[in-house]
N, C-alpha and C positions, 0 to 999 in steps of 0.2 A: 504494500500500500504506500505510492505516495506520499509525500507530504504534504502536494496539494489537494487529495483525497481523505486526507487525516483532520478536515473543518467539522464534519457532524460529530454529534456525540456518540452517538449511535453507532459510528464506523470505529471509533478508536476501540482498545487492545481491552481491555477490565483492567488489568495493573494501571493504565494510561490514567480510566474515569479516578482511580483511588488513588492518585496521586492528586488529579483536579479537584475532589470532595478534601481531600485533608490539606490541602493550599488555601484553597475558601473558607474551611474553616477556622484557620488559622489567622486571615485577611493577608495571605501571601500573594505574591504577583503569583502568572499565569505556569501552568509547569509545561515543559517539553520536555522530550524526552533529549537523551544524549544523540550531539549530531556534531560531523567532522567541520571542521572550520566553513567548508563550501556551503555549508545549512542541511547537508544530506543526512537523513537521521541513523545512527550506529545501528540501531536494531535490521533496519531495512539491509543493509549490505552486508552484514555478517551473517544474515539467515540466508542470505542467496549464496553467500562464499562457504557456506558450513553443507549447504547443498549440493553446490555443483563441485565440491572439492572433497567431502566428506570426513569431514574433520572436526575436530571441535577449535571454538577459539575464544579466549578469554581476555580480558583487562583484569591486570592484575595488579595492586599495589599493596604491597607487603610493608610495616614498620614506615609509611610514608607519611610525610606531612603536607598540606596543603601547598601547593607549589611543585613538588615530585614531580617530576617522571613517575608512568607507571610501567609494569610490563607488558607487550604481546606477547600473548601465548598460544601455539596452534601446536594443538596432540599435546599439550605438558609441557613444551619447550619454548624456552624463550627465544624470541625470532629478533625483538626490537622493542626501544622503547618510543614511547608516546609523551607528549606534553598534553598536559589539558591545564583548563581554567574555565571558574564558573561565569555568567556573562551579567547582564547588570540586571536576571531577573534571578539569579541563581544557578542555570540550570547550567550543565557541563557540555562544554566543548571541548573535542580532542584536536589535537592543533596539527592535523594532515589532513587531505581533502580527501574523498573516496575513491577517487583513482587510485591515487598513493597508496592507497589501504590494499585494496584491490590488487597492485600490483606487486609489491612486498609478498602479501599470502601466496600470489597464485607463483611470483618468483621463487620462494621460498618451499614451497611443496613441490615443484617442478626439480627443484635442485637436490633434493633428499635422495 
């Protein structure tokens, strides 16, 4: 799903609506989900790469503090690290576009 398919309440994920319900209730700004610098959302390209490549792949930050690096991890191993940061509503941004992501994975499985 798009992000520009991701406007109704109706279309988003159940974890999505439960994060929107405890941001309101809190009088939080609006949530998003995590998305790479380009605005592409994390969930959407890791479910197509964990698909078409059959792998698992995780964000990992271990003993981190805010500011970190965290790790990439595909099958358990770490491939690379990542920057993120949260943006002026909160929500986290990873600081590589989704190509980048994309292309690192499918480099990195191809090379194994």
């Amino acid at each position: 799903m798009s992000r520009e398919t991701m406007g109704s309440e109706q279309d988003k994920p159940d974890w999505w609506k439960e994060n929107n319900r405890i941001r309101e209730e809190m009088d939080l700004p609006p949530y998003d989900p995590p998305r790479f610098i380009d605005g592409v959302y994390l969930h959407e390209v890791v479910d197509d790469l964990k698909a078409e490549c059959d792998c698992t792949i995780r964000f990992v930050g271990e003993n981190t503090e805010y500011g970190d690096d965290w790790d990439i991890r595909i099958d358990g191993d770490r491939v690379a690290k990542i920057g993120r940061h949260r943006n002026e509503n909160a929500n986290t941004v990873y600081e590589m576009t989704a190509s980048e992501f994309r292309t690192l994975v499918r480099s990195t499985l191809r090379d194994e």
